[in-house]
N, C-alpha and C positions, 0 to 999 in steps of 0.2 A: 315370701320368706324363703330364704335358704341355710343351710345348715351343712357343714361341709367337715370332715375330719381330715387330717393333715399328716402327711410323714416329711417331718425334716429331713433334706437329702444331704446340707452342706448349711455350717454356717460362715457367716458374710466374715469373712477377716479384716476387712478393711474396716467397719465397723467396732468388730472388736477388738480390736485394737488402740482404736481410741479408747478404749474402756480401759487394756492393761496394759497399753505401753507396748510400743516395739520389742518384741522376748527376744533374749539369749537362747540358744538352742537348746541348753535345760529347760527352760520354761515352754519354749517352742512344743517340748514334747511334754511335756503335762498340759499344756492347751490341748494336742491333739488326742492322748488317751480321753481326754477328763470332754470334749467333743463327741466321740465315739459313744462315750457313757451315755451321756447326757440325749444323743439325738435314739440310742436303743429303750431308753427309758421311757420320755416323756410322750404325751399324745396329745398334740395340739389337735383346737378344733374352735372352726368360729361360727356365730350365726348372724345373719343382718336381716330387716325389711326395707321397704321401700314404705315410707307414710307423705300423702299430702299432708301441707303445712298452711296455715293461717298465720301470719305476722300482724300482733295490734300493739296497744300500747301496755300491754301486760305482761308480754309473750309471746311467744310460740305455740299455737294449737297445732296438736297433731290429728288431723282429721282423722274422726272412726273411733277415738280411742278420749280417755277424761286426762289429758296428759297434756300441762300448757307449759314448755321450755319456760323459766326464769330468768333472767335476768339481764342485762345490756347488749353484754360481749358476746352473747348467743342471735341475741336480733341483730345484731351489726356485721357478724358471722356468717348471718345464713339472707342477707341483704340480697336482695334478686331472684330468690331459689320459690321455686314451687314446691319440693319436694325436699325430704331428704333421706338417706340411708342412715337407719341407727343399726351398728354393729358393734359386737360385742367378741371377743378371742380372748382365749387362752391357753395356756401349757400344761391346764389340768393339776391334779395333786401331785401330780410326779414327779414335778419339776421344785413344788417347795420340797417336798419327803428330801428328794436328795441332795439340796442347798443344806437343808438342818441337819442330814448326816452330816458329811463334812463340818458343817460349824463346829459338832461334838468333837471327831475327829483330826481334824486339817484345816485350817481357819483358811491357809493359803489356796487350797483349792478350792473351798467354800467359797470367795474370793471370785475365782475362776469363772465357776460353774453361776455364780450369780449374774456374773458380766455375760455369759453365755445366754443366759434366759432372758437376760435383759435384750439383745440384739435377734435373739429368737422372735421373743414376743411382737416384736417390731416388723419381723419379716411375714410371718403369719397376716400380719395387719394390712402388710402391702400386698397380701397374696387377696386378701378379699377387696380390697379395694380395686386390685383388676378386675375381680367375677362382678362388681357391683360397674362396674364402666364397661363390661359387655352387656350387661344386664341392659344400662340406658344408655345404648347406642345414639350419638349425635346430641348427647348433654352435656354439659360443664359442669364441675364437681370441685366443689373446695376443696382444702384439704382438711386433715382430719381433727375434730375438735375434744377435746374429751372434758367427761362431765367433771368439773370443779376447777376446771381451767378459768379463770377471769373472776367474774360474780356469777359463774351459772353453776348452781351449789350441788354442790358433791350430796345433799340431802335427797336429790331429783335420782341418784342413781338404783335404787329398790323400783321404783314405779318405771322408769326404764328399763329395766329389764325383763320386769313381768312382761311388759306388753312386745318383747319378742320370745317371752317364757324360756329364759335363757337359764334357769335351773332345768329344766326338763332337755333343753336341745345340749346342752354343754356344761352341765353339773357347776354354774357360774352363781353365786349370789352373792348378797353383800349383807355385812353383819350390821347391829343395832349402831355400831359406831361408824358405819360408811366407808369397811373395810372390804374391797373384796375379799373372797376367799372362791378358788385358789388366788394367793396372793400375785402369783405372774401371769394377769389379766387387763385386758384395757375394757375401757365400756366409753365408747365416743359417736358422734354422729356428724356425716357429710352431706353438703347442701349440693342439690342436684337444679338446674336449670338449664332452661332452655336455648337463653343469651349469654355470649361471654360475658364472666365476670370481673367484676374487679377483682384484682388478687391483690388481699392479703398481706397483713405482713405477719410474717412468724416468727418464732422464735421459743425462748425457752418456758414460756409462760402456755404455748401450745403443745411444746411438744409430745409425744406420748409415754419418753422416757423421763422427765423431767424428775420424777420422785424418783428414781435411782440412777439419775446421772452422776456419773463420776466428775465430768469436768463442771456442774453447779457444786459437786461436794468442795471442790477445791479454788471456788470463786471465777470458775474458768466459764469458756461456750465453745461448742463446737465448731463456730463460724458458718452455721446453717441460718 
């Protein structure tokens, strides 16, 4: 297991952008105050394990642990893999506290600042996904799946997180209604094997922004 806390240095513009549209140099400069805020505030931090896995016809066993993945689009997923990385990140309470300022305040920076943690959360994600591909040096790794993606139910994500004790390494749980909190969090897991894989096809049904994508708000896709 690793457990790793994070300082955002810069966020991805290209990124966000697709979130808020190419700015005017007014907005241009409330992206970058309301940036500065945002990365002095928050304190990302993620934690992942490494678990053998069992593929039957009920599931996914994760060796070691009473924890058998449900449902199709997670066997079809993790098709080939011996292994996988379940990891878990977030932006901490920091990062809602000063979304819901603003919403009281400034809807339009709320706005902002949401698109920001959105693109955040995402980079944090790719940040452990490098530590987990040094980790297993000469594997192949799907990409990332997250829990309630397809049929593999969002009801799986409490016992997912226990078994990397993601309350204690990163203050991460999920409520009676299978809400994380803090809300700018992912909880997903990548299939590690030995032989290349087949890849996948992805899209909006994967992706890890999908519940706060802008371009699903507006009937659109990224073209990823």
């Amino acid at each position: 297991m690793k457990k790793t806390n994070i300082t955002l240095q810069k966020i991805n513009r290209d990124e966000l952008y697709r979130y808020t549209g190419t700015p005017d140099d007014l907005v241009r400069g409330i992206i970058d105050k309301s940036e500065e805020e945002f990365i002095n505030v928050v304190k990302p931090s993620y934690v992942w394990k490494i678990f053998d896995i069992k593929i039957y016809d009920n599931g996914v066993d994760l060796i070691g642990t009473s924890v058998t993945l449900k449902g199709e689009s997670i066997k079809k997923h993790l098709k080939g893999c011996e292994k996988i990385a379940v990891l878990a990140a977030t932006l901490t309470g920091e990062a809602d506290r000063i979304i819901r300022k603003y919403q009281i305040s400034d809807m339009a920076k709320a706005v902002i600042m949401d698109s920001i943690a959105s693109v955040s959360i995402e980079q944090i994600c790719n940040m452990a996904e490098e530590d987990i591909k040094e980790a297993v040096k000469n594997s192949y790794l799907t990409y990332r799946y997250g829990v309630g993606y397809g049929d593999f139910p969002l009801e799986q994500e409490k016992e997912i997180l226990n078994i990397i004790d993601a309350m204690k390494n990163i203050g991460l749980c999920s409520t009676t209604d299978n809400i994380l909190t803090p809300l700018k969090s992912v909880v997903c897991v990548i299939g590690i094997s030995r032989n290349v894989l087949e890849k996948g096809q992805k899209g909006c049904v994967t992706c890890n922004m999908n519940k706060s994508c802008k371009y699903r708000m507006q009937g659109l896709n990224c073209g990823q």
